[in-house]
C-alpha positions in Angstrom: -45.2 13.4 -45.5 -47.1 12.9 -42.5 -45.7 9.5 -42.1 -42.1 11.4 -42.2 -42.7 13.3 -39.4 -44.3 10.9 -37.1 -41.2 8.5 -37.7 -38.6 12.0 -37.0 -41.1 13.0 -33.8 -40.3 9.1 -32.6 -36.5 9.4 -33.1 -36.4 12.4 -31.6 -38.3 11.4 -28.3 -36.2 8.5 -28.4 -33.1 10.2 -28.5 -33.7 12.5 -26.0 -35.0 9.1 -23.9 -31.3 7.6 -24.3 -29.4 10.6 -24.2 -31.5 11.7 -20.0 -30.7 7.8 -19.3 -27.0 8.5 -20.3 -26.7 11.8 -18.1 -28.4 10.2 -14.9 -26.4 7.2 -15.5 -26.8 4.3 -13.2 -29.8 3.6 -10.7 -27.1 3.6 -7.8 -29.9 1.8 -5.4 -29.5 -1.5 -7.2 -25.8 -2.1 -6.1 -24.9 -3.9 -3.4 -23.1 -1.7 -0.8 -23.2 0.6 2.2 -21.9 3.7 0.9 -24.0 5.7 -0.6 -21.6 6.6 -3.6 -21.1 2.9 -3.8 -17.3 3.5 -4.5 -15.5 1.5 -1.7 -13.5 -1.5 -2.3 -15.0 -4.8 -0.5 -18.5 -3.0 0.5 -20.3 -6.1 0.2 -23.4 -4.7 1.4 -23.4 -6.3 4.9 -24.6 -4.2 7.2 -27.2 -6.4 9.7 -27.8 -3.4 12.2 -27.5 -0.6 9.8 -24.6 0.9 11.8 -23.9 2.7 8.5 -26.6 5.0 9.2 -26.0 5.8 13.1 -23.7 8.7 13.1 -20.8 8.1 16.3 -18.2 10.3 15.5 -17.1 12.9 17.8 -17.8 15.5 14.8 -21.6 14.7 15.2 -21.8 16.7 18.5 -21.1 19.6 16.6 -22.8 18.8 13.7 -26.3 17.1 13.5 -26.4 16.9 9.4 -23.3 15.2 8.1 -24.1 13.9 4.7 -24.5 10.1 4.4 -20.9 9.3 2.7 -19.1 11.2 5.4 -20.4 9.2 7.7 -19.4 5.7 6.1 -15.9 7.5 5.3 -15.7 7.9 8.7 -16.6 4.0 9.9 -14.3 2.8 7.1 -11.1 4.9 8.3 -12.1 3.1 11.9 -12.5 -0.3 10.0 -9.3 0.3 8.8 -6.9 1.1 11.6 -8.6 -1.2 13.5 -8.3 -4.3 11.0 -4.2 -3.1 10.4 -3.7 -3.1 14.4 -5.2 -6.6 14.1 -3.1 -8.0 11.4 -0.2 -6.9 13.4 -1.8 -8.3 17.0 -2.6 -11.6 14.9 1.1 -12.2 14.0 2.5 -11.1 17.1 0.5 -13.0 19.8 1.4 -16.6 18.6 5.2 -15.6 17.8 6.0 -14.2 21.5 4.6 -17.3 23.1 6.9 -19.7 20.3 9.5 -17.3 20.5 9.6 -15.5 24.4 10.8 -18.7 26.1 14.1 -18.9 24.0 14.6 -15.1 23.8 14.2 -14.5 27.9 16.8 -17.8 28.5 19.3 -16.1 25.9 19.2 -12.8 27.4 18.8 -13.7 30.8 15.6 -12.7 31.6 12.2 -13.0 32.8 9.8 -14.8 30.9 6.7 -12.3 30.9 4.1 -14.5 29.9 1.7 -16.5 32.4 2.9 -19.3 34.0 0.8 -21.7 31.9 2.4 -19.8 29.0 -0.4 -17.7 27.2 0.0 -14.2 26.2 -0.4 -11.6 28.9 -3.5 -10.0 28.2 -6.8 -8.3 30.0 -8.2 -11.7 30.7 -5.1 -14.0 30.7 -3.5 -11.0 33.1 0.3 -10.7 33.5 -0.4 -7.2 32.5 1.3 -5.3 35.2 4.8 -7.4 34.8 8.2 -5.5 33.9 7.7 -3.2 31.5 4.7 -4.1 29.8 2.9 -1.0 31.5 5.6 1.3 29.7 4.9 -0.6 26.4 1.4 0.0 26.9 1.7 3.4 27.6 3.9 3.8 24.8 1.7 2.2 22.4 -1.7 4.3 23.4 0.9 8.1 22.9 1.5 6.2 19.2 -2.2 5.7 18.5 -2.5 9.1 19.9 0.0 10.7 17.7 -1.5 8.8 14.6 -5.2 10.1 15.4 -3.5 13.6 15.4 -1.6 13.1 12.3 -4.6 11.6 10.6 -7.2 14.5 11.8 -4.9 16.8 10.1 -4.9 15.2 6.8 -8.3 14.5 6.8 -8.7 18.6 7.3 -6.1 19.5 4.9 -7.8 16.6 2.2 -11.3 17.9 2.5 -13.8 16.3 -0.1 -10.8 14.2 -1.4 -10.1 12.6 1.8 -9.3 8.7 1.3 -10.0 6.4 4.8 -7.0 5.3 5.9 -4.4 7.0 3.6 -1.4 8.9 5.8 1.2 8.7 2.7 3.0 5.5 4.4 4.3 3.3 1.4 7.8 3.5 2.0 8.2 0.4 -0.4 6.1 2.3 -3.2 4.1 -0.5 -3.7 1.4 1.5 -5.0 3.9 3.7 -7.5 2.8 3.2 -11.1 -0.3 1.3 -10.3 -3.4 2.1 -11.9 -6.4 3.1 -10.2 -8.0 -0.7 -10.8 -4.8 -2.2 -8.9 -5.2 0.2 -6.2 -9.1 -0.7 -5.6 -7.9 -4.1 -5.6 -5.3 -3.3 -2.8 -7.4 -1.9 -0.9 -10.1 -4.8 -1.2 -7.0 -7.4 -0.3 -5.5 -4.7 2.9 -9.5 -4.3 4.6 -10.3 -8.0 3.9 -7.0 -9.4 5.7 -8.0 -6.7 8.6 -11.6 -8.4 8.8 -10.3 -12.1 8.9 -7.3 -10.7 11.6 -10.0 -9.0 14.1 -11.3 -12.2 13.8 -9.0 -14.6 14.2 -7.3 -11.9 17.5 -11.1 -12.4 19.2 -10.8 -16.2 18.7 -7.6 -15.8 20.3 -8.5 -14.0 23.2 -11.5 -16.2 23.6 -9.7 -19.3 23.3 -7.0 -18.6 25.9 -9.1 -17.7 28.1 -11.6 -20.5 27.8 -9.1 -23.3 27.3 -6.3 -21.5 29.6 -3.7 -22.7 27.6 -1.8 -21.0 24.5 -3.3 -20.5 21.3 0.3 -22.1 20.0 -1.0 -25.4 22.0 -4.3 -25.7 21.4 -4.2 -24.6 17.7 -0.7 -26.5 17.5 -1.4 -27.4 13.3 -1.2 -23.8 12.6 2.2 -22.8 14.7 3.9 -26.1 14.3 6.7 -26.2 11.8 6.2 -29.2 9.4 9.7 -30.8 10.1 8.6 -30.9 14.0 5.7 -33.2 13.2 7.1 -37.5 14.0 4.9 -38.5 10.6 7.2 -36.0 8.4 10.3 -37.2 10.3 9.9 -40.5 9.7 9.5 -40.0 6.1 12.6 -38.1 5.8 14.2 -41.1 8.1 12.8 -43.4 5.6 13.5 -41.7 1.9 17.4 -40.1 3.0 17.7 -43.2 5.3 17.5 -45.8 2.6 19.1 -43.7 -0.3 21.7 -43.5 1.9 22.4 -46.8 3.1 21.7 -48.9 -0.2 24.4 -51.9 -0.1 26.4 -50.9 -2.9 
């Protein structure tokens, strides 16, 4: 009998052993990742100068006791904007110096970048030609109107406030996806806006080291295949003899 209730006393404490691990669930300090929740898509963990624990935002003037999550929320709706302006800035800056000097001779007008050809920018200047003033004007009143825009949903979200979501998917690429493919859409949208800030710095860097265009002295990369004499020549020698074989 006594045997019986030792062996029930050590199911028991077992149990109730399993069933507190079950209710605290996982120790969250042993995954990788700067948010505290440990919830974001592509948090790797990578955090050398422990930014994620230095509270910048404007809101911390106010309020000297954000909670920890709020404040990586915050540095990953930054990450965000700032990696999509890059993607577009990385596409853009090689296509207007391949494309500008055919578009200003077919309209009839000046060509706006330097005279050696490179993008106008702060260190490549050219800045101040036509109207790139207006279009940089115009395009600090957009980012203004989308920090407005994105204040306000982050007010009306509250606690279920997503970094960088505004409701733009005019395609509905995410309609019907599961919550897995959306993680995963994420993880593929914040890693392309890491490689692009990087690749607009080596840009930027490049030009103005070099003092040539990125298209020149990264030609391999903006240089359609069919422009390259080694790929013509094989065309000139496959077509060429197919279509000259004596009969």
């Amino acid at each position: 009998m006594k045997s019986f209730v030792l062996a029930l006393t050590i199911t028991s404490v077992h149990g109730f052993s399993f069933a507190s691990k079950a209710q605290t669930g996982p120790d969250l300090s042993k995954v990788v990742g700067v948010d505290p929740q440990k919830r974001m898509p592509a948090d790797y963990g990578f955090d050398p100068l422990g930014l994620a624990k230095v509270d910048l935002n404007l809101e911390s003037a106010r309020n000297k006791n954000r909670e920890a999550d709020v404040i990586v929320k915050d540095y990953r709706d930054a990450e965000l904007r700032h990696g999509r302006l890059a993607m577009l800035a990385a596409l853009a800056w090689p296509m207007q110096e391949l494309l500008s000097p055919s578009l200003a001779r077919g309209v009839g007008e000046k060509l706006l970048l330097t005279e050696d050809g490179r993008s106008p920018s702060i260190l490549n200047g050219g800045l101040q030609q036509g109207p790139i003033p207006f279009a940089v004007l115009g395009t600090a009143f957009a980012i203004a109107a989308l920090d407005l825009r994105a204040l306000k949903i982050k007010e009306v979200s509250g606690s279920d406030w997503e970094p960088g979501d505004y409701g733009f998917d005019p395609l509905n690429i995410l309609k019907g996806a599961s919550p897995l493919q959306i993680k995963d859409f994420q993880a593929k949208e914040i890693n392309n806006g890491r490689l692009a800030m990087l690749a607009i710095t080596a840009y930027v860097i490049q030009e103005a080291f070099y003092g040539e265009p990125i298209v020149v002295t990264s030609e391999q990369f903006f240089t359609p295949i069919f422009q390259y004499p080694w790929f013509q020549q094989l065309m000139t020698d496959l077509f060429g003899i197919a279509s000259f074989r004596p009969m």
